[in-house]
C-alpha positions in Angstrom: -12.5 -30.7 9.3 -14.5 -32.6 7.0 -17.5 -30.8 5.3 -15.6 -27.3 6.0 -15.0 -25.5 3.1 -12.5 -22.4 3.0 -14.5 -20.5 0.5 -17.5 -20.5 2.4 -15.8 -19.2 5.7 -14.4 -16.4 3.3 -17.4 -15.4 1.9 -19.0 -15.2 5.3 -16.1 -13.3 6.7 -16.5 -10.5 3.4 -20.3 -10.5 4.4 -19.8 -9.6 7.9 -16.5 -7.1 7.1 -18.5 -5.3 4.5 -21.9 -5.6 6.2 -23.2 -6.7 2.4 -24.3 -9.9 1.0 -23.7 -7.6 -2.7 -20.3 -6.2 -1.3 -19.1 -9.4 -0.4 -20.0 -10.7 -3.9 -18.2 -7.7 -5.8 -15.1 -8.1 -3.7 -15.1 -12.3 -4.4 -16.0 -11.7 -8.2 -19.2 -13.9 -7.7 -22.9 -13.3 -8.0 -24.9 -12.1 -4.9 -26.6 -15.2 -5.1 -23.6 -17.4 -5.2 -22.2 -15.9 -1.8 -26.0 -16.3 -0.4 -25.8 -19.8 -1.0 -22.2 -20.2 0.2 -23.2 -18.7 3.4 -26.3 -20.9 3.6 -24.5 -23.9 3.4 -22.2 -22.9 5.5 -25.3 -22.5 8.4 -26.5 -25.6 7.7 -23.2 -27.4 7.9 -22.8 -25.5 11.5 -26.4 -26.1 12.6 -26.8 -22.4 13.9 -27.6 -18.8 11.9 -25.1 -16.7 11.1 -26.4 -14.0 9.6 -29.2 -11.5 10.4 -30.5 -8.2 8.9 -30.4 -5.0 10.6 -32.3 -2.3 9.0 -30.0 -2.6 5.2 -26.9 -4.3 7.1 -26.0 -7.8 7.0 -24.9 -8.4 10.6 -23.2 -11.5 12.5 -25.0 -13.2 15.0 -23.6 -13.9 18.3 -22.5 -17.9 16.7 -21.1 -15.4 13.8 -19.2 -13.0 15.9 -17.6 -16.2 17.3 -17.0 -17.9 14.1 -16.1 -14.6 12.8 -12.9 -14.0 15.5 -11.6 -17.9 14.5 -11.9 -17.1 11.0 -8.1 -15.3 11.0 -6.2 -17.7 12.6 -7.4 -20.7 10.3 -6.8 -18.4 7.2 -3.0 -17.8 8.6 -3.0 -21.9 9.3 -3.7 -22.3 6.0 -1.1 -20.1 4.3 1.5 -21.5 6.7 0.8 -25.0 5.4 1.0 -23.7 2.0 4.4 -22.1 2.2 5.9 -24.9 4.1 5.2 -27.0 1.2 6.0 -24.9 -1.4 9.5 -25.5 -1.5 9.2 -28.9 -2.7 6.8 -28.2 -5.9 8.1 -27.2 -9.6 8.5 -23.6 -10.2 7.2 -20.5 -8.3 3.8 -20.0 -7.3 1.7 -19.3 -4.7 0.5 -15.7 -3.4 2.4 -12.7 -2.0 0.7 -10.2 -0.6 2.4 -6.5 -0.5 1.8 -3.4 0.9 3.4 0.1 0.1 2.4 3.6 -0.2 0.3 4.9 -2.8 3.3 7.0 -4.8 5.3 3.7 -4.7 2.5 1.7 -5.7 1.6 3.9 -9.0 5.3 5.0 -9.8 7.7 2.5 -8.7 5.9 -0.6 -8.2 4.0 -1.5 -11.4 7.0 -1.9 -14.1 8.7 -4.4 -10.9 5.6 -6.4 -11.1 4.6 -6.4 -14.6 8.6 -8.4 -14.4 8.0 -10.6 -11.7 4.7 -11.6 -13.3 6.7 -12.4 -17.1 9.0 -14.4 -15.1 7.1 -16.4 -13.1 3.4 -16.2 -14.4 1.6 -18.7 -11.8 2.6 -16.8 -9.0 -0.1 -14.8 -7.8 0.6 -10.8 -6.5 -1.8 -8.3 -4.5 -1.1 -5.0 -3.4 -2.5 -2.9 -0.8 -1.8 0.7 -0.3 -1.6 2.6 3.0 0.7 4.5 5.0 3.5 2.9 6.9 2.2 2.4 10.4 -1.1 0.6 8.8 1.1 -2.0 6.5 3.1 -2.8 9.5 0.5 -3.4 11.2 -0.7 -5.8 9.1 2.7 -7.2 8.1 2.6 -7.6 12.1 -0.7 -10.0 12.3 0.5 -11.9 8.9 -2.7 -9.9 7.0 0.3 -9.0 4.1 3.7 -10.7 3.6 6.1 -7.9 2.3 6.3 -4.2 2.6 7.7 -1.6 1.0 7.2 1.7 3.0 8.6 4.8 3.6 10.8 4.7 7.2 11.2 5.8 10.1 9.5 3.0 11.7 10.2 1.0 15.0 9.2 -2.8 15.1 10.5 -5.7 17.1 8.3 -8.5 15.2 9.9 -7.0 11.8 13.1 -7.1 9.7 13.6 -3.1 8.8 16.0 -3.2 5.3 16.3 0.3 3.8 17.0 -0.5 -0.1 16.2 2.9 -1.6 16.4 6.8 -1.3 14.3 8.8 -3.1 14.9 12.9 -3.0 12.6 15.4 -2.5 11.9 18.1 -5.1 9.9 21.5 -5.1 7.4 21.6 -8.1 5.5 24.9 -9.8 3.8 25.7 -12.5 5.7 24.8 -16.1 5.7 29.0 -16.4 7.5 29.2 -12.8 10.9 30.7 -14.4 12.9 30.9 -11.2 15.9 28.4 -11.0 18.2 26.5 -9.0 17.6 25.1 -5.5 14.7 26.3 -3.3 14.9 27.2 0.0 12.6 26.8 2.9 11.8 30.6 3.4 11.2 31.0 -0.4 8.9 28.1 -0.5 6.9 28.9 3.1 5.8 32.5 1.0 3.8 30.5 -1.8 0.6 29.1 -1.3 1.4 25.6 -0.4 -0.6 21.9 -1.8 0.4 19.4 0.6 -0.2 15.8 1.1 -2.6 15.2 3.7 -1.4 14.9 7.4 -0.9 11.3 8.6 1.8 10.3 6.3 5.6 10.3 6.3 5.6 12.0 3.1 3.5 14.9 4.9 5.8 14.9 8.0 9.3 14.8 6.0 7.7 17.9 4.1 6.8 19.9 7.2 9.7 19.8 8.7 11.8 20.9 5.9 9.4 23.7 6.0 9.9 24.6 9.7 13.1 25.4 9.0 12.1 28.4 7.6 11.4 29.4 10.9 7.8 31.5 10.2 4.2 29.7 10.2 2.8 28.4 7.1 -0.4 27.3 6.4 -1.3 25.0 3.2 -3.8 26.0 1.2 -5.1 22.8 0.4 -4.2 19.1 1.5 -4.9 16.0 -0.8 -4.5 12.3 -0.7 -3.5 12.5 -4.2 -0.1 13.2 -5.7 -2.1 13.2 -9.1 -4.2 15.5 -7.7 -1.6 17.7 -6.2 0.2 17.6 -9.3 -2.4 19.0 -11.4 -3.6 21.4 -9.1 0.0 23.1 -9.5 0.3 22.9 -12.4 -3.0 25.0 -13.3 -1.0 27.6 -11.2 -2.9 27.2 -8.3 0.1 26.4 -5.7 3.6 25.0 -4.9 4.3 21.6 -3.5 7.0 19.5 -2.2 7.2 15.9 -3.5 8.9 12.7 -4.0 11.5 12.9 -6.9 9.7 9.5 -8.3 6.2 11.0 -8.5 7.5 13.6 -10.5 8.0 12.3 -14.4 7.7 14.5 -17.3 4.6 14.2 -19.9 2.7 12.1 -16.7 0.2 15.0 -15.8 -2.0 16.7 -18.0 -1.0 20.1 -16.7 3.1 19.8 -17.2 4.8 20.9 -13.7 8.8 22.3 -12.8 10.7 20.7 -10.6 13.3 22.6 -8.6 15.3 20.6 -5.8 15.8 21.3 -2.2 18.2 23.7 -0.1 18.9 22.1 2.0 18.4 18.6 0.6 15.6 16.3 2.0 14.6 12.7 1.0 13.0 9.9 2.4 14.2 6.2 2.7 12.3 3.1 1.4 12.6 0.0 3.3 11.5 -3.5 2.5 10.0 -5.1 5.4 8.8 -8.5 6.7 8.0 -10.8 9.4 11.3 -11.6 11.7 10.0 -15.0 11.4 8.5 -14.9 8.2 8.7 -18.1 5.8 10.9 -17.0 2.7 9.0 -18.9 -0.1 9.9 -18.7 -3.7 7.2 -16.1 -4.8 7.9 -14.2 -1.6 11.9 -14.0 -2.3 10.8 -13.5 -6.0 9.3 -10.1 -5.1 11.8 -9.3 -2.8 15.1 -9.7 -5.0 12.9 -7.5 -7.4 12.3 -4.4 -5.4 15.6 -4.3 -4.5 16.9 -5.0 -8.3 14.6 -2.4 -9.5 15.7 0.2 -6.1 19.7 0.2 -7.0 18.7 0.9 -10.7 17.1 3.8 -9.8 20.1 4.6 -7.4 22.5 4.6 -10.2 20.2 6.1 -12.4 20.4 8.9 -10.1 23.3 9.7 -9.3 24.3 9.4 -13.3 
């Protein structure tokens, strides 16, 4: 171990994930020349190139693709030493590492961080957004601590705990003057602006639709609730979305929110390693999601 330095096998690993020597150096917050020289000395400690140029790609060598496949496990060696020590220092630090969905992650998760981060100001939090099979996945291989992702989802290696439901509403234009609950035939006769396919969100939506029992055909699928948002609110289409993406004043182009008939939601679940070290940070995080989850409960059904 001696000589080995952790930030140098990092910087090499963003070079040969991103395929840039510049990449690498934006995602690490350094110059291009400090990862360049982190990499170098990290050849010359190891005797052997790592790196080559193909055409504008930085590309591993075969001692790199080798180095490259170790580089995980001593990461994950690492962090394990780290949390089983943490227990035994003053305060809570450390880093937790979460993944959720994007409407969570811009509606739900930030006022639960910005409180984490007041009360314990050393610990360190990242969040990566993706749909629930992808942060699993990555919960799975120990690439993210903690989840908070929309269910159904089927893991042994994982501790499933649903902690919030969050309805599903219908939104127009702000000069759509028709009220009450919508229906699944009403809504199927409207140009539809859907999520795009590959999420829950999308799947929960469709088949709500189905149950109109005629084909529809969306318009136009985004990645964006923003984006969806404004689009139907210029009059351009109906949607069907999350109850917590939908707060007055948020888009430029006010929307109407009508709920379902019948009524359709998803479930939020926090989830983790079966096996996973609860650290302080990491049960930090935790007891705040589901804090800030039964508020919203009660604040919706008041």
């Amino acid at each position: 171990m001696r000589g080995f330095n952790l930030d140098q096998l990092q910087a090499f690993a963003d070079v040969v994930d991103l395929g840039s020597f510049s990449a690498a150096a934006e995602r690490r917050n350094l110059s291009q020349p400090a990862v360049s020289q982190q990499v170098k000395l990290l050849e010359t400690r190891l005797g052997v190139r790592l790196i080559e140029r193909i055409g504008k790609r930085a590309m591993p060598t075969a001692a790199g693709q080798v180095l490259r496949a170790q580089i995980g496990p001593i990461d994950q060696a690492v962090r394990n030493a780290l949390d089983a020590v943490a227990p035994f220092g003053k305060g809570v630090k450390g880093q937790v590492r979460i993944g959720c969905g994007a409407t969570a992650c811009i509606y739900f998760l930030p006022a639960v961080l910005a409180g984490i981060q007041q009360d314990y100001p050393d610990l360190e939090i990242s969040v990566k957004t993706g749909n629930t099979v992808d942060m699993a996945r990555l919960i799975e291989n120990n690439e993210l601590d903690i989840g908070f992702v929309t269910l159904p989802l089927a893991s042994r290696a994982l501790e499933i705990t649903p902690v919030m439901k969050d309805p599903f509403v219908a939104i127009f234009a702000a000069d759509h003057l028709a009220p009450g609950p919508v229906s699944p035939p009403e809504m199927v006769q409207m140009p539809l602006v859907l999520f795009e396919q590959g999420a829950n969100t999308r799947t929960l939506a469709d088949g709500w639709l189905r149950r109109a029992g005629s084909h529809f055909r969306p318009v136009m699928e985004l990645g964006s609730v923003e984006a969806i948002k404004e689009l139907v609110g210029a009059g351009l289409g109906a949607s069907i979305l999350p109850s917590m993406a939908v707060i007055d004043g948020r888009s430029n182009l006010p929307v109407r929110a009508r709920p379902l008939e019948p009524a359709m939601g998803r479930d939020l679940a926090i989830v983790m390693r079966r096996d996973k070290t609860l650290t302080l940070g990491l049960r930090a995080v935790r007891d705040g999601i589901i804090a800030a989850a039964q508020k919203d409960h009660v604040q919706n059904d008041t």
